[in-house]
N, C-alpha and C positions, 0 to 999 in steps of 0.2 A: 489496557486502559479500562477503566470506572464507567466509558460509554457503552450502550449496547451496540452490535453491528447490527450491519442491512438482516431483514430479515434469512432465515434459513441458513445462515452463513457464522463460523464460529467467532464466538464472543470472547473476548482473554479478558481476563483481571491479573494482573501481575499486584504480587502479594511482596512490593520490594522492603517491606517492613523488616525482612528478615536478611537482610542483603550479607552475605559470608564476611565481609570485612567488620562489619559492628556487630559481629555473632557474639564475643566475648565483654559489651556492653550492651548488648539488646536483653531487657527486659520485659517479664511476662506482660505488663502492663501496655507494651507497645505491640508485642502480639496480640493481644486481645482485642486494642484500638481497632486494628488492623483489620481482625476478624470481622468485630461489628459491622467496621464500615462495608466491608464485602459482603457480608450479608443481608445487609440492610439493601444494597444492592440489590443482592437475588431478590429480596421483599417486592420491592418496588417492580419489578416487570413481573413477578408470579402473581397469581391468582389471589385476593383475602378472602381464606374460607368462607364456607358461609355463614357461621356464627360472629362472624365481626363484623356483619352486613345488614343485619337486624335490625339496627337502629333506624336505616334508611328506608326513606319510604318506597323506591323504587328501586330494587337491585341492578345493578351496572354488569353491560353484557361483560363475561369475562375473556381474559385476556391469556392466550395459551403460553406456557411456559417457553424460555428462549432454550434455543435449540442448541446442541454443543458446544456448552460451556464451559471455556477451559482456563485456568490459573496458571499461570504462568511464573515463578521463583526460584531463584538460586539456590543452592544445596547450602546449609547453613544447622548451624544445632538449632536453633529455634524452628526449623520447619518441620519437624518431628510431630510437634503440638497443632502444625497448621494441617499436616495432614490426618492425623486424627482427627480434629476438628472437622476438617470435610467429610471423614467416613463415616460423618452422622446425617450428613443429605443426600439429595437423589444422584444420578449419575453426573457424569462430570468428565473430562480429561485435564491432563497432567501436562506442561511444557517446566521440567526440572533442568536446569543448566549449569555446569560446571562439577558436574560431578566427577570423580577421581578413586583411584584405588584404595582411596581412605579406608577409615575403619566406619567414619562420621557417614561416608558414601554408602557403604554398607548396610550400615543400620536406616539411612535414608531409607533404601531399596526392599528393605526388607519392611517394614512398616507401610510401604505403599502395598504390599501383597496382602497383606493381614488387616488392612483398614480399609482397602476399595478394592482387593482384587475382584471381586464378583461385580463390581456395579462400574469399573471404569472402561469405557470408552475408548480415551485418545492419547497415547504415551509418547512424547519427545524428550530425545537427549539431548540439545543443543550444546555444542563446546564440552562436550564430556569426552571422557578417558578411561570407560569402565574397561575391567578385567571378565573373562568371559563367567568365570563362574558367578560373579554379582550378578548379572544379565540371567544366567542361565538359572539362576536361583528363582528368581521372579518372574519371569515369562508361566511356568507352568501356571500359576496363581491364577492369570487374566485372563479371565474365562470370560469375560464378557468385551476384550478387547475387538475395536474395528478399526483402530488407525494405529501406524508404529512406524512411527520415522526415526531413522537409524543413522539417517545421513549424517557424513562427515567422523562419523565413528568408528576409524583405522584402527585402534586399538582393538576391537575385536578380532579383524579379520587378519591382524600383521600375522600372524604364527598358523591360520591355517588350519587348525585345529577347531575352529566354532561348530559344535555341533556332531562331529565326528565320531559319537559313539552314539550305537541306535538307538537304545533306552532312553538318552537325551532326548530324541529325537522323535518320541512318539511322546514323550511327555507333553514336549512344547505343540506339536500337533494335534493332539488330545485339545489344547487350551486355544489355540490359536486356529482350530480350523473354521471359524467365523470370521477372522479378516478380510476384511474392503481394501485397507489400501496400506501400501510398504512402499515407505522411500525411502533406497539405497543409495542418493544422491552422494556424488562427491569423494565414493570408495573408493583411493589407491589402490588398495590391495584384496578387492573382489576378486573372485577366479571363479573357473566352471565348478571348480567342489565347494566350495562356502555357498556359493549361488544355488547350486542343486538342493544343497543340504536344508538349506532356509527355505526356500519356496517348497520342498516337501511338506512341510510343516503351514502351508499355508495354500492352501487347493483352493480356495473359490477368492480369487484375487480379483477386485475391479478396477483396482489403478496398481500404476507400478511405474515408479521412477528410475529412472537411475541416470540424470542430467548429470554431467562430470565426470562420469564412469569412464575408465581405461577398459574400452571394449576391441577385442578386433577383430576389425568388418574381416578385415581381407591378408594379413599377414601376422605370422605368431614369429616377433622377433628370438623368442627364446628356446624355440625349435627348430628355428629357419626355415617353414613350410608355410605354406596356405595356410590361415587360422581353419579351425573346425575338423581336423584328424578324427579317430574312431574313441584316442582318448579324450580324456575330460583335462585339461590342463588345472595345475595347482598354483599358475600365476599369474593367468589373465583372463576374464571373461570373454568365451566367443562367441561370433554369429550362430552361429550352430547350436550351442546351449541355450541362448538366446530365443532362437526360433522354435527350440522343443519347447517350452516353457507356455509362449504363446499356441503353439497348437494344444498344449493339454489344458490350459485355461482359455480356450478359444470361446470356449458359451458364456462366461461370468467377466470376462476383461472388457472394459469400453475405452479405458485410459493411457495414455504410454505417454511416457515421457523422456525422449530419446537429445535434450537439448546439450550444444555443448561436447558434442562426443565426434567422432572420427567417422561417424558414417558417411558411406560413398552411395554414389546413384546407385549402384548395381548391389547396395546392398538393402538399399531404401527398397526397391523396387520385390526381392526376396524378402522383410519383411509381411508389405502392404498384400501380400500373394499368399499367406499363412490360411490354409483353408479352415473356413469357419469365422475366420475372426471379422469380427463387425466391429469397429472401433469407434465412438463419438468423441474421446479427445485426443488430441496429436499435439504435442512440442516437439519441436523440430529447432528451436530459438540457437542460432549462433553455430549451427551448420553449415560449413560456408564451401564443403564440395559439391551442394548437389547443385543440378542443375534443371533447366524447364521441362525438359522430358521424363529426368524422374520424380517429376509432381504429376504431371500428366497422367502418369504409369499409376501412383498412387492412389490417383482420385478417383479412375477406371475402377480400380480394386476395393474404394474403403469408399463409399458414395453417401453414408451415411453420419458422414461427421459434422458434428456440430456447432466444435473447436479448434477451431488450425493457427497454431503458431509460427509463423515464418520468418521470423523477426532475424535478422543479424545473417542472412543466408544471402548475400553479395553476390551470388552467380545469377541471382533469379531476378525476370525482366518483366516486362507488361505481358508477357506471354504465361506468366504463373499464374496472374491474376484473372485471364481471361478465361483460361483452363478451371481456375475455383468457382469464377461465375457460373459456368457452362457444368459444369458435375456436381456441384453442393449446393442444392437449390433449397436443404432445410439450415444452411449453415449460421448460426446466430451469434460466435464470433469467432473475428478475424484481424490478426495481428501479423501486419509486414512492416515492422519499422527495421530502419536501418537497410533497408533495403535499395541502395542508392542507385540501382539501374532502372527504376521503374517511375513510368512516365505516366501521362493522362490515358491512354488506351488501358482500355478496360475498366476503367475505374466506374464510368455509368453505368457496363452491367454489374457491376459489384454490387454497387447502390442498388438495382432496383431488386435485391431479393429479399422478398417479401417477407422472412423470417430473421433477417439479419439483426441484431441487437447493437453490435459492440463492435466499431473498428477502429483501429490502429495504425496511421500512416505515419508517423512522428518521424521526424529526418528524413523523408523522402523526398530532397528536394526540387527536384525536378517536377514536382505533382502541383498542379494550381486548384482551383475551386470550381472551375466550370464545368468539368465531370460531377463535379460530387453533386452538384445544382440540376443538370441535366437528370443524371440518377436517380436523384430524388424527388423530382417534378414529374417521373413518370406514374402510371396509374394503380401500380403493384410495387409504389417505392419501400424502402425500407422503412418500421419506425425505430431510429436510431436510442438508444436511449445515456451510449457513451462514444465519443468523439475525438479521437486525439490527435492533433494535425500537430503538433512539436515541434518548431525549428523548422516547418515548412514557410521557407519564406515567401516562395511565389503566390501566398496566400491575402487577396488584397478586398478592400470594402467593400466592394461591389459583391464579390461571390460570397463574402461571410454574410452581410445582408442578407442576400437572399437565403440562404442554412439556416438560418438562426429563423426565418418565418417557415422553410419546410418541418423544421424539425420543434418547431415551439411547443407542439402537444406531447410528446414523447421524451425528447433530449434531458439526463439529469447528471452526466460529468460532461465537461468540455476542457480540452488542453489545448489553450492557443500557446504556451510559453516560448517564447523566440519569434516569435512572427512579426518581426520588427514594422513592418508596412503595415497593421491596424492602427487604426487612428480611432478618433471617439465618436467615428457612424458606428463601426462596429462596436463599440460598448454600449452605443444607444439603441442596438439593433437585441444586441444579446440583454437588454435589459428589457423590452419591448414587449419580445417574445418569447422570452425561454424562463417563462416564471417555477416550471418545476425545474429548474437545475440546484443542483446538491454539491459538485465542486466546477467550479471557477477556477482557473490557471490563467493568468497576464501577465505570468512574469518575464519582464525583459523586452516586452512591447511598449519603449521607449515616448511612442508618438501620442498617446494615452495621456488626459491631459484632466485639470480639477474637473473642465467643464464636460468630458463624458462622463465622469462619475456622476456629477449633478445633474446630468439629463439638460444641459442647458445647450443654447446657441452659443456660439467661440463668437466672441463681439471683435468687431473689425475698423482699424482707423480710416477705411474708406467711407463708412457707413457711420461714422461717430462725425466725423468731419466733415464729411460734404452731404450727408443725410441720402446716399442715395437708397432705392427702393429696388433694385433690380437685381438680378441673382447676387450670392453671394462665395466670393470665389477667397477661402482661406487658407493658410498651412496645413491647417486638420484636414478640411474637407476639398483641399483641392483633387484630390485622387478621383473624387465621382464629379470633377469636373462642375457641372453647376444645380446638384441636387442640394438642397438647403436640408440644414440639418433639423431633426425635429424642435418644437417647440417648447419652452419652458414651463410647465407645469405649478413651478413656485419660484420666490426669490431666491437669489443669491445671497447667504448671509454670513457675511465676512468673521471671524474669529477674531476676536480681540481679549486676550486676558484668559478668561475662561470659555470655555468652549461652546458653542450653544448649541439647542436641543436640537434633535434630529429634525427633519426637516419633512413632513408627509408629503408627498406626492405619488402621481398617478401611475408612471410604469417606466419613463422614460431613462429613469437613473438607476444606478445600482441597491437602491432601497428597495427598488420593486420586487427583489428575487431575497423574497423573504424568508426562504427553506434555506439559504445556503449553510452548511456545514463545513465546507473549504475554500478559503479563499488567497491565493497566491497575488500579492501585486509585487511582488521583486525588481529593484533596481527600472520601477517606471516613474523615471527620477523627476518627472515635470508634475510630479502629485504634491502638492502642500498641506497646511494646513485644514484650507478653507474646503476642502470636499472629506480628505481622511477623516474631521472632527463631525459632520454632519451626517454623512451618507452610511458609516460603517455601524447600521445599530440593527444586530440580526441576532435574535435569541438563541438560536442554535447553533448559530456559529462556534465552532470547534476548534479548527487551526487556523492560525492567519501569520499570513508573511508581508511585512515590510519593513524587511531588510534595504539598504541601501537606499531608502528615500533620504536623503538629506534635508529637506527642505522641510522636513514633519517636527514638531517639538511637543513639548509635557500636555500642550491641550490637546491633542491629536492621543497619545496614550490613555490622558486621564479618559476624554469621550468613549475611546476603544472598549476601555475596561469596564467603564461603567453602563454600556451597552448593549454589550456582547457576552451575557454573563455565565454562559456555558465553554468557554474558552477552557480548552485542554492546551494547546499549544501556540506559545508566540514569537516571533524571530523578529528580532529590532538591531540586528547588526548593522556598525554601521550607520543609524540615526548617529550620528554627534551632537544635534541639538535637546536630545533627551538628559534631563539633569535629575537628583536626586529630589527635587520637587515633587517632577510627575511623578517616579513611581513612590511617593511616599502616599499621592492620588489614588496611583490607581489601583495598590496591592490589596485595599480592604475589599476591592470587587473581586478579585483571581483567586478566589478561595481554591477553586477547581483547576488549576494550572500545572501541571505536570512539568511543560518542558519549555523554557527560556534560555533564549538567545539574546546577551546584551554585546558579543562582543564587539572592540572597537567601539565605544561610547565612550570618549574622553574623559566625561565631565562628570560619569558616575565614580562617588565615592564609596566607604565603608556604610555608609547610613542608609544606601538602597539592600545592602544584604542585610541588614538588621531589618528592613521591612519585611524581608521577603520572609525570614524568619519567624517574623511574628504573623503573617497573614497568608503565607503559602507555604500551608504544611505539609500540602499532598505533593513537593516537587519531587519531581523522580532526575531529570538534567537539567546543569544548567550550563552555559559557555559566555566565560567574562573575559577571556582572550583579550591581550592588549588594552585593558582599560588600567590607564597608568595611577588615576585614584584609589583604585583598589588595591588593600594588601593580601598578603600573602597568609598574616595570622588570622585574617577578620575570614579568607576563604576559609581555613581549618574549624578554626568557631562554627561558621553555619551549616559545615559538612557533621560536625559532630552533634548537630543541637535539631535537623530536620531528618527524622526517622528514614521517609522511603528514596531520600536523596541517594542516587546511583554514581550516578557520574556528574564530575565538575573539572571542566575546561579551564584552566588560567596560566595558559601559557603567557610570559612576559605581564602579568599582574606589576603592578607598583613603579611604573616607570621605568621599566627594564630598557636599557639601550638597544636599538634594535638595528640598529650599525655595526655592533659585536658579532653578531648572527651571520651576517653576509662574507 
């Protein structure tokens, strides 16, 4: 995307101007558009020398350059130009996808050597298919390479032969013995000799993946013995190569990422024992033999991690998590979703460690909120600063309440989605107090209503009829029994026709969390008009989902658009009251929109893709699914006439019968 990321952390620009399927209609004029605009980019967060600063009377502190910045584009004849083009700026990495044993791939490969081998950084193949000599041509070049992900690239290693003559082999060592980090992610056909041969060529390794790998802990079915024999196997990666690997980069490895693979306790337990090795990240995500002892075993051995993934590992109970409190007292984050045996024990000492950043309970269902309250009421709580309770539904107002005022200073993502029991104290809690939050998730929390978004009181026919004065006992807020909800700040102003202006108020509603950059309200089907068209005006706002609102129409879009005007992404599936009106409103504000979602909107015709064509040039997808308005030549038109358009969605376009299909 055209946004910058969180600081420290890598920035893509995908360059889809050049997209392989309109290689043979893309002309130079639309690569260069392309260029500009990604450059102008880079402009805009680098530094302006100081001779263009003269004018001003006070020089402006400057602003240090962003930090691994990488481009992202399909293998295409036009990308030849974009990468010359690059090899006239500072350092940079590469994510090139769908390359193939072409001749086109080739010459791609060969031109990345000769125009950034000295100055490039970060190299992915994504969806590629090279042949080992393309690869082997181009590795020695990248003398300044620190990241190389390989994953999912069988085509190298099907034949076995990668790498297998020494000369190769000191070449690419020569070039690569400054890499940080290699992800073998997702190799079918890694073995101990590919494995050996490559990691020679890369001696000071700090991370190392290999999530999806066919590893074997404990049995080599193609010898029918113990895996780890005295030879090196040519067809499966073993424990035992495995563990050299880690002892001979035991001083420079902090990283491993072991997710997704066959490891057993007792082989968990033989890595975490690898003398020397001091590890600060661990994936372990969707390991689902180990068990509570061989985490215990682990955390005895590696005390010093930072990062612990435990996610999708189903054996493990409130006793893993009591074990991570009790041994990782610097750990700052922690991720156990999907972890359905784990209950409230242990969850307050998780909370209260004092370095913790970032946890992840999502799907735990069995987990309620009063640990996490308790946890973090204590006097060495955590300050959280990401949150994700997901489809935790034991999760109810009273204990988000109280979350949302411990963590108001620090907290800046939150995932409530699925937590059907919030109602609008918790939208009014989390709009109260948690003014630096940056994403927002409510999707699917049903009970969410106009008047939490407005910060208002839910008015009651007891209290309109008989005027009483005495607590007030609602649908919304009946859960906290007889706490009244806060009080309204500004009026209530109904939408009729066009939409009217946002609405300032003090903190109570969701206008108050003026940083957000993502906001998910998905299928919280009791949202209409009168809050979507007022409350939703946040300048930075970037993605935004509301899909499945039914009740929203053209003024609720036109407001969105004209509001929100930093909008990269927006999903409106599902609206059916969206007509070619609104988006003919609200296209001239989505200049910056990349990716729309209209599908299922009945009522759009041909004349919303001519808008989109003339005012949203940057789209990269788009999904018109099911809109029976739409035809099928008008999708072709706008796929052929919007340069960075990737992909388009239009299954059943034009009234297709969808009783044929069944």
């Amino acid at each position: 995307m055209l946004v910058p990321g969180p600081p420290g952390e890598d920035q893509i620009i995908p360059l889809t101007d050049i997209y392989h399927s309109k290689a043979t209609r893309t002309r130079w004029n639309y690569v260069v558009s392309g260029l500009d605009m990604m450059f102008n980019w880079v402009v805009r967060v680098v530094p302006k020398p100081p001779d263009a600063q003269e004018t001003q009377a006070e020089e402006a502190p400057k602003t240090p350059a962003p930090k691994n910045v990488s481009f992202q584009f399909p293998a295409s004849a036009s990308a030849v130009a974009v990468i010359r083009h690059l090899g006239r700026g500072s350092r940079c990495s590469l994510a090139i996808s769908q390359l193939d044993g072409s001749s086109l791939s080739k010459t791609l490969l060969t031109e990345v050597g000769q125009w950034l081998g000295p100055t490039l950084e970060g190299l992915s193949l994504p969806g590629a298919s090279l042949t080992e000599s393309s690869l082997l041509a181009l590795l020695p070049r990248l003398s300044s390479l620190r990241r190389l992900d390989l994953s999912g690239l069988d085509s190298l290693f099907m034949s076995g032969a990668f790498l297998s003559r020494e000369e190769q082999r000191e070449q690419v060592r020569s070039a690569l013995c400054g890499l940080e980090e290699l992800d073998l992610s997702h190799l079918r056909y890694l073995s101990d000799l590919t494995f050996n041969r490559l990691t020679y060529c890369t001696p000071r390794l700090r991370r190392l993946a290999l999530a999806g790998c066919h590893i074997a802990f404990e049995f080599d079915p193609y010898r029918g013995h113990p895996a780890g024999g005295a030879r090196d196997s040519s067809a499966l990666l073993s424990l035992r190569n495995l563990r050299r690997l880690l002892a001979e980069q035991s001083s420079t490895l902090t990283a491993l990422d072991l997710s997704r693979t066959s490891i057993t306790p007792q082989s968990l337990r033989t890595v975490a024992q690898v003398e020397g090795l001091r590890l600060e990240e661990l994936s372990l995500q969707g390991c689902k033999e180990l068990t509570d002892y061989s985490v215990e075993v682990l955390l005895q051995h590696q005390p010093g991690l930072l990062r612990l993934d435990l996610s999708g590992c189903t054996e493990l109970t409130s006793r893993a998590l009591q074990a991570v409190s009790r041994a990782l007292k610097g750990l700052q984050h922690l991720s156990m979703c999907r972890d359905w045996r784990i209950t409230d024990k242990g969850v307050a000492e998780l909370t209260s460690l004092p370095s913790l950043r970032s946890l992840e309970l999502s799907e735990c269902t069995h987990l309620t909120g009063a640990p996490l309250v308790k946890g973090l009421s204590g006097p060495r709580a955590a300050h959280l600063e990401s949150l994700a309770l997901r489809s935790c539904t034991s999760i109810r107002d009273v204990e988000m309440s109280s979350l949302a005022q411990l963590c108001g200073g620090s907290l800046q993502q939150l995932d409530l989605t699925s937590c059907v029991y919030l109602t609008d104290l918790s939208v009014n809690a989390i709009a109260t107090y948690l003014h630096r939050l940056v994403v927002l998730r409510l999707g699917w929390c049903k009970e969410i209503t106009d008047w939490g978004l407005l910060g208002q009181k839910t008015p009651t026919r007891e209290r309109e009829s008989e005027g009483e004065t005495g607590p007030c006992f609602t649908r919304t807020f009946g859960n906290m029994g007889f706490f009244r909800p806060p009080k309204s700040p500004f009026p209530v102003r109904p939408v009729a026709g066009e939409p009217a202006p946002p609405v300032e108020q003090s903190g109570a509603g969701l206008l108050a969390l003026s940083q957000l950059q993502v906001l998910d309200l998905t299928a919280c089907c009791l949202l209409t008009d009168t809050s979507i068209a007022q409350v939703l005006c946040h300048p930075e706002l970037q993605r935004l989902s509301l899909s499945l609102l039914t009740e929203i129409s053209d003024a609720s879009l036109a407001a969105v658009a004209r509001n929100c005007p930093s909008l990269t992404s927006l999903s409106l599936s599902h609206c059916r009251r969206i007509t070619d009106a609104g988006v003919a409103k609200a296209t001239p504000y989505l200049g910056r929109l990349q990716h729309l979602s209209l599908s299922h909107c009945e009522n759009l015709t041909d004349r919303s893709l001519l808008c989109l064509v003339q005012h949203c040039r940057r789209l990269r997808t788009l999904d018109v699914s099911v809109c029976k308005g739409i035809s099928i030549s008008a999708v072709d038109r706008l796929h052929s006439q919007l340069t960075f358009l990737e992909n388009v969605n239009c299954r059943f376009v034009g009234g297709v019968d969808l009783t044929l299909t069944l």
